[in-house]
C-alpha positions as protocol buffer text, in pm:
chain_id: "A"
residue {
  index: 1
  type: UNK
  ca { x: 8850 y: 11160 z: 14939 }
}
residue {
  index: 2
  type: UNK
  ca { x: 8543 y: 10914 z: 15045 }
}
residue {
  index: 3
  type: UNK
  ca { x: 8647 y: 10589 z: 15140 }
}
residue {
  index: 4
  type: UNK
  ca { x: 8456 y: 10294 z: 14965 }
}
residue {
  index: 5
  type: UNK
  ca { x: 8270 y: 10130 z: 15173 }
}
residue {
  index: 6
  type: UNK
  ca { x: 8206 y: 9797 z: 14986 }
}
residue {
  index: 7
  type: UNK
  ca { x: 8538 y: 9728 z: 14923 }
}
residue {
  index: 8
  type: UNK
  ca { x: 8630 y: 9774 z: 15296 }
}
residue {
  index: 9
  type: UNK
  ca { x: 8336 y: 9532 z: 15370 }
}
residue {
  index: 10
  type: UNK
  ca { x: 8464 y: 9282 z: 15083 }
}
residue {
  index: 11
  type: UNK
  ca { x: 8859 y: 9314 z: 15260 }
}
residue {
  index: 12
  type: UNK
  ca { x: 8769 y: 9301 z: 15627 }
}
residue {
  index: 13
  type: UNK
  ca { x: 8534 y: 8963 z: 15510 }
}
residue {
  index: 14
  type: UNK
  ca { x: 8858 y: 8831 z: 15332 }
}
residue {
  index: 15
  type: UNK
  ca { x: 9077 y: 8922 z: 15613 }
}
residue {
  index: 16
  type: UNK
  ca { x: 8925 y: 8646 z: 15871 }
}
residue {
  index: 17
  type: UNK
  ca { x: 8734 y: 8322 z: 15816 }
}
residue {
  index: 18
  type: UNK
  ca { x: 8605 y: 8433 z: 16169 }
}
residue {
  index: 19
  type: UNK
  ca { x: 8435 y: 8688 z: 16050 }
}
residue {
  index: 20
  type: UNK
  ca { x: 8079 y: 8679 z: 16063 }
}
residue {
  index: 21
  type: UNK
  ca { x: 7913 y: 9032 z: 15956 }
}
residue {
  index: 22
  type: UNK
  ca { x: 8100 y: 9364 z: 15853 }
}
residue {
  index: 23
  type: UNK
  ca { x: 7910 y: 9691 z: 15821 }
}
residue {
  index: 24
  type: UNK
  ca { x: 8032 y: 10047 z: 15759 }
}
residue {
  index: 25
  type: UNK
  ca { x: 7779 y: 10312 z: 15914 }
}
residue {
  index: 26
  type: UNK
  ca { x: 7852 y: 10686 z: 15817 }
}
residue {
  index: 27
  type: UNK
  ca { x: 7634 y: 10978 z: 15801 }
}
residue {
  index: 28
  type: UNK
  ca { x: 7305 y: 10751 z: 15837 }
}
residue {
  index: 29
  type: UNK
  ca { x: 7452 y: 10565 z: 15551 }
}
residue {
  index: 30
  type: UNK
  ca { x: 7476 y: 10167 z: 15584 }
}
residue {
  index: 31
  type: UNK
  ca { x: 7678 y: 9943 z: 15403 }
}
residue {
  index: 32
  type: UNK
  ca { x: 7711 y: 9606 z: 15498 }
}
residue {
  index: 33
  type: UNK
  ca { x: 7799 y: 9251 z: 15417 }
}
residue {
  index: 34
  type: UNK
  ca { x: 7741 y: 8942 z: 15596 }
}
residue {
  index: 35
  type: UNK
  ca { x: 7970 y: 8601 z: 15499 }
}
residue {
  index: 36
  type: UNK
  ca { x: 7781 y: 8441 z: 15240 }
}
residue {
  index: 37
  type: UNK
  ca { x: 7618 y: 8091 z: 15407 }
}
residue {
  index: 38
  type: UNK
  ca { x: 7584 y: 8283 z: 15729 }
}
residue {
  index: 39
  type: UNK
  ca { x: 7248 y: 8408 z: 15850 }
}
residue {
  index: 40
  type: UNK
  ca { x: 7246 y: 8681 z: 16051 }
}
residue {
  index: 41
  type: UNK
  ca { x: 7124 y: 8690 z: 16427 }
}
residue {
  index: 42
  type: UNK
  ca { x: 6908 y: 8995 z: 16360 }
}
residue {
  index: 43
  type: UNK
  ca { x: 6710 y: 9182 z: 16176 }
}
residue {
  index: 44
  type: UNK
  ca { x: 6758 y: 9459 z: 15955 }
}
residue {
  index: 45
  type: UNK
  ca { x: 6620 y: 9674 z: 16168 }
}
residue {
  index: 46
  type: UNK
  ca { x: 6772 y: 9516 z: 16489 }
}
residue {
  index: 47
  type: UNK
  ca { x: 7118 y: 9616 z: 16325 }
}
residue {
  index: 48
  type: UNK
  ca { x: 7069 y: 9948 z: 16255 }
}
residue {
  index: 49
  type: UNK
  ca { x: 6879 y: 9978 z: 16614 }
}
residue {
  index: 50
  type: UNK
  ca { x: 7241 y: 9831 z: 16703 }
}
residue {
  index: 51
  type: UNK
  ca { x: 7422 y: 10078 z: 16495 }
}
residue {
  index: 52
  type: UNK
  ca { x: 7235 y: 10385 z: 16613 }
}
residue {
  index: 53
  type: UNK
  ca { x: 7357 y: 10306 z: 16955 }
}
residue {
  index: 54
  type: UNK
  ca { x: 7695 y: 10234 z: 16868 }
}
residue {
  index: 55
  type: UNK
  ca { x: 7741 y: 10530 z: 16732 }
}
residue {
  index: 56
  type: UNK
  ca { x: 7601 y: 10721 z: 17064 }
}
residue {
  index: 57
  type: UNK
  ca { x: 7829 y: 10536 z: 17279 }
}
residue {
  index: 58
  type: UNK
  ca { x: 8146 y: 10623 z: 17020 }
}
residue {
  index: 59
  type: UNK
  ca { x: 8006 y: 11001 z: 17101 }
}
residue {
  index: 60
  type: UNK
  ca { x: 8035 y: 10929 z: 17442 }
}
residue {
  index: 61
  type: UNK
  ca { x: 8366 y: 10785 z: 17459 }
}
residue {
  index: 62
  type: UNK
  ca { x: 8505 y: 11074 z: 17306 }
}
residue {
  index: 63
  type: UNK
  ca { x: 8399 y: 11349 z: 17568 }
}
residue {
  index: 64
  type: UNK
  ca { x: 8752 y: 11221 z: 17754 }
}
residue {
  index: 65
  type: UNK
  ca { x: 8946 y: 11199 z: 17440 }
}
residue {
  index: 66
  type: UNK
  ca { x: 9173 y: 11493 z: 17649 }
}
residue {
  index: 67
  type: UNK
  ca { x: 9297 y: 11328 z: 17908 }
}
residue {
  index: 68
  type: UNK
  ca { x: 9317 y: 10963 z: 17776 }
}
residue {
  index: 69
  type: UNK
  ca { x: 9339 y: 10973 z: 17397 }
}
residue {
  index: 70
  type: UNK
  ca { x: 9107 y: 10904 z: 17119 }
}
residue {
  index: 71
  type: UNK
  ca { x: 8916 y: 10559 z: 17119 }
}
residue {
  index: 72
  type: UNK
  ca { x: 9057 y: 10321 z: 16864 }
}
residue {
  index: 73
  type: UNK
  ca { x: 8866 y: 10019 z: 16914 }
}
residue {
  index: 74
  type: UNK
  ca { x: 8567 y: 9873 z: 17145 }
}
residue {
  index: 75
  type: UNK
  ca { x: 8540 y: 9490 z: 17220 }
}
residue {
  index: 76
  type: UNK
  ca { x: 8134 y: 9360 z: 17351 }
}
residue {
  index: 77
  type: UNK
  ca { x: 8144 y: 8968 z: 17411 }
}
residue {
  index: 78
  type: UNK
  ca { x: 7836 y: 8829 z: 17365 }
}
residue {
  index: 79
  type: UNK
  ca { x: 7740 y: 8437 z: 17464 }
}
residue {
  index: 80
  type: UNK
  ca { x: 7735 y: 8392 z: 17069 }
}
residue {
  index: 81
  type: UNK
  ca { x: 7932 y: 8667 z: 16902 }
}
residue {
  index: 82
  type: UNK
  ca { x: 8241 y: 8905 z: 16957 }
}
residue {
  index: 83
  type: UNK
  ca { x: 8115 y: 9291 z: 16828 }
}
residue {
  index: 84
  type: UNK
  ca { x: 8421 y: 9490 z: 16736 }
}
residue {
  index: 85
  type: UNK
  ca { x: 8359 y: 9862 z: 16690 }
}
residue {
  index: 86
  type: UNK
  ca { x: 8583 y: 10123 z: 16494 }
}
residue {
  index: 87
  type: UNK
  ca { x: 8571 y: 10454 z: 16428 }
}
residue {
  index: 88
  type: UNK
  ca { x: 8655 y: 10621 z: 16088 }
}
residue {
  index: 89
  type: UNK
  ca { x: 8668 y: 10981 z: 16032 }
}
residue {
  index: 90
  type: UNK
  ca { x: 8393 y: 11225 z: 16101 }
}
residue {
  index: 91
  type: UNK
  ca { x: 8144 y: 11046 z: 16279 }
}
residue {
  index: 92
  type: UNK
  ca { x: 8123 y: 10662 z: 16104 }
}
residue {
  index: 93
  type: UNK
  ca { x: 8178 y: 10353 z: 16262 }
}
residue {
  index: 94
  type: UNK
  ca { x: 8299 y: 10026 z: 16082 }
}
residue {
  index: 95
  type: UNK
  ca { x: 8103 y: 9740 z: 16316 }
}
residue {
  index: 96
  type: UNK
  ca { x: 8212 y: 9370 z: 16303 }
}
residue {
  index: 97
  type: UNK
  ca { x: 8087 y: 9043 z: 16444 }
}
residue {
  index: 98
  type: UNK
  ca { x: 8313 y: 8750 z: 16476 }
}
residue {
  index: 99
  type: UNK
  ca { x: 8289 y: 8406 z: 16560 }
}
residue {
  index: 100
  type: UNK
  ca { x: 8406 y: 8310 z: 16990 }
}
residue {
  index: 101
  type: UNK
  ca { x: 8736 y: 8188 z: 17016 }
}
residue {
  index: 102
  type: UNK
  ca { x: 8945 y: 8416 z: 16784 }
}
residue {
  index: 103
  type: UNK
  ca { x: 9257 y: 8637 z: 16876 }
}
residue {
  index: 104
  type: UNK
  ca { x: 9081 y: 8941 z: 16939 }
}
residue {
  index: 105
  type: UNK
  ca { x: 9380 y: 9195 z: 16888 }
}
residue {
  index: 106
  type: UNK
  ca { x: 9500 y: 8986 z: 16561 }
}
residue {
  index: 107
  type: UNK
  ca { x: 9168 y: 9044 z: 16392 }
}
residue {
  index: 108
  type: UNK
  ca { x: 9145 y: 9429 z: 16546 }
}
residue {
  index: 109
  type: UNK
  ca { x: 9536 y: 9486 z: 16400 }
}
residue {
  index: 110
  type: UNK
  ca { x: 9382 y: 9335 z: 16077 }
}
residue {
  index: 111
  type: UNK
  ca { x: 9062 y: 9585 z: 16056 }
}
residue {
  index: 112
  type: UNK
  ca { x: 9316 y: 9847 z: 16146 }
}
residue {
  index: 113
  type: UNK
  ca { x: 9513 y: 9795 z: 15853 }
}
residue {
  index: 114
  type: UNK
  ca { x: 9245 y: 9771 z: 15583 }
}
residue {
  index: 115
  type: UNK
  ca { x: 9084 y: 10087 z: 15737 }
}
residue {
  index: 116
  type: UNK
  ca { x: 9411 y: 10331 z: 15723 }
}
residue {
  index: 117
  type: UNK
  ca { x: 9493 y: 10150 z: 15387 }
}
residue {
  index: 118
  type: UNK
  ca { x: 9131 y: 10257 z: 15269 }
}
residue {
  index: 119
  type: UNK
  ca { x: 9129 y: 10625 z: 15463 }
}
């Protein structure tokens, strides 16, 4: 069964007034929603730059999934955004900007939830 993408977009948006941008990147695929009002901080092609490399550093993390368990989340703090990074099955990645000053692990248990809800 696929997950759909859109509507995980649409829920993780809802979730959080915090929440800036929400994008689901599988199999070169790229869905993606930013809050409506917001403008985005890069380009189109700055994101899926962004994206490509997530995804490469996901692949990286994993190579020690053995001895310390598979990744669940990764947290970059930028002077303007949080970037949360999640993996889904195979090799996607849902990737979310947030406003500073939110409860980092409230908003991750959030995303967690709508994901296994959705997978």
């Amino acid at each position: 069964m696929s997950m759909d993408y859109e509507k995980i977009c649409d829920e993780i948006l809802e979730c959080d007034q915090k929440i800036r941008y929400v994008a689901v990147y599988d199999f070169g695929e790229l869905t993606d929603k930013m809050r409506p009002g917001l403008k985005s901080y890069l380009t189109k092609e700055e994101t899926e730059m962004s994206l490509s490399q997530a995804v490469y550093r996901w692949s990286t993390r994993k190579k020690t999934t053995s001895k310390i368990g598979n990744p669940i989340f990764a947290l970059a703090k930028y002077e303007k955004i949080y970037r949360i990074t999640v993996s889904i099955d195979g090799a996607g990645l849902i990737l979310i900007s947030t406003e500073l000053g939110i409860d980092v692990n409230e908003i991750v248990e959030k995303i967690l939830k709508i994901k296994n809800k959705n997978s």
